[in-house]
Every structure is written in structure tokens, then in C-alpha cells.
C-alpha positions, 0 to 999 in steps of 0.5 A, a space after each residue: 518328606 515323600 517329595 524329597 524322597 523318603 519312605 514315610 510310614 505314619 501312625 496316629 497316637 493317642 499319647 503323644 507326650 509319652 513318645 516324644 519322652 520315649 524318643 527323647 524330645 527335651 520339653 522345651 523343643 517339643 512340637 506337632 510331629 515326632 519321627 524316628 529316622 535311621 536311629 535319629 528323633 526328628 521333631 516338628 517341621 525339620 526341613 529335608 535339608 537339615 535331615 539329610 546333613 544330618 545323616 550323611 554328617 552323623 553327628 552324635 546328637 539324639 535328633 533335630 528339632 524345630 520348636 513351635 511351628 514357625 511360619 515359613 518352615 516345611 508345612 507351614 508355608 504362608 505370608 510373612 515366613 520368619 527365621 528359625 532354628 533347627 536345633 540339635 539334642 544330645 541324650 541329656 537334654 543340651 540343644 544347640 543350633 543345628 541349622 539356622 534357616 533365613 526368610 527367604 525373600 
């Protein structure tokens, strides 16, 4: 995220399950890492394309999320990448797909 230019503040928490409840995370779209940017949950490895439509769109949705940790999305570059889903959440709970992102060949 810093090399796409945004300011990144980390902390390390002992209960990761009670902040991704706080910030709203459905169960079924939880993954490693939980972030709160310009009031919007980002959840796993959310491509900067994806956060940055997201914010200049402003959709009403609680955050993105990318479940699981997909070969081939932002931190998790290897062999053989795979497709996968940038989903979007509402503050019930309801997903749906935000961004759907090829392999790249």
C-alpha cells in the first residue's frame, strides 16, 4: 500500500476476531489483515485499484474484502495466480462483487 502511496500506520493485536467484529467483517469474508481507511473496513489483500474506485466512487457499503488469501492478489505473489473477487459488504452483512480480477497472463 505505501508504494501505491498511501500512509500506512500498523498495530499488532492480540484479538483479531473482536476487530474484525468491530469493524464489521462478515465471518464468511474474514482473512489476515483488517484496515480502516477514510471510514471504509478493508479486509485481506484488497488490490489499491480496488480501494482507490472505492473511494473516489463512495459507494454506500461498509468496506471491501478479498477472503482467503488468493495466489496472485497484492502480497501474495507466486506461480500459477488465480482469479478472484473483490467483494463489497453493507452493514448487514450482504456481499456482493466489487471487482473481479483475471490472471494475468
Amino acid at each position: 500500500m505505501e508504494a501505491e502511496g498511501y500512509v500506512v500506520s500498523t498495530r499488532d493485536m492480540a484479538d483479531l476476531e473482536f476487530v474484525k467484529k468491530a469493524a464489521g467483517v462478515p465471518d464468511e469474508l474474514q482473512s489476515c489483515h483488517t484496515a480502516i481507511i477514510d471510514g471504509y473496513t478493508i479486509e485481506g489483500h484488497v488490490p489499491a485499484s480496488a480501494i482507490d474506485q472505492l473511494l473516489r466512487e463512495r459507494p454506500a457499503v461498509k468496506g471491501l474484502a478479498v477472503p482467503g488469501m488468493p495466489i496472485g492478489s497484492p502480497g501474495m505473489e507466486g506461480p500459477d495466480p488465480e482469479a478472484y473477487n473483490v467483494m463489497s459488504f453493507d452493514e448487514a452483512g450482504r456481499s456482493s462483487v466489487f471487482m473481479h480480477l483475471p490472471v494475468d497472463n
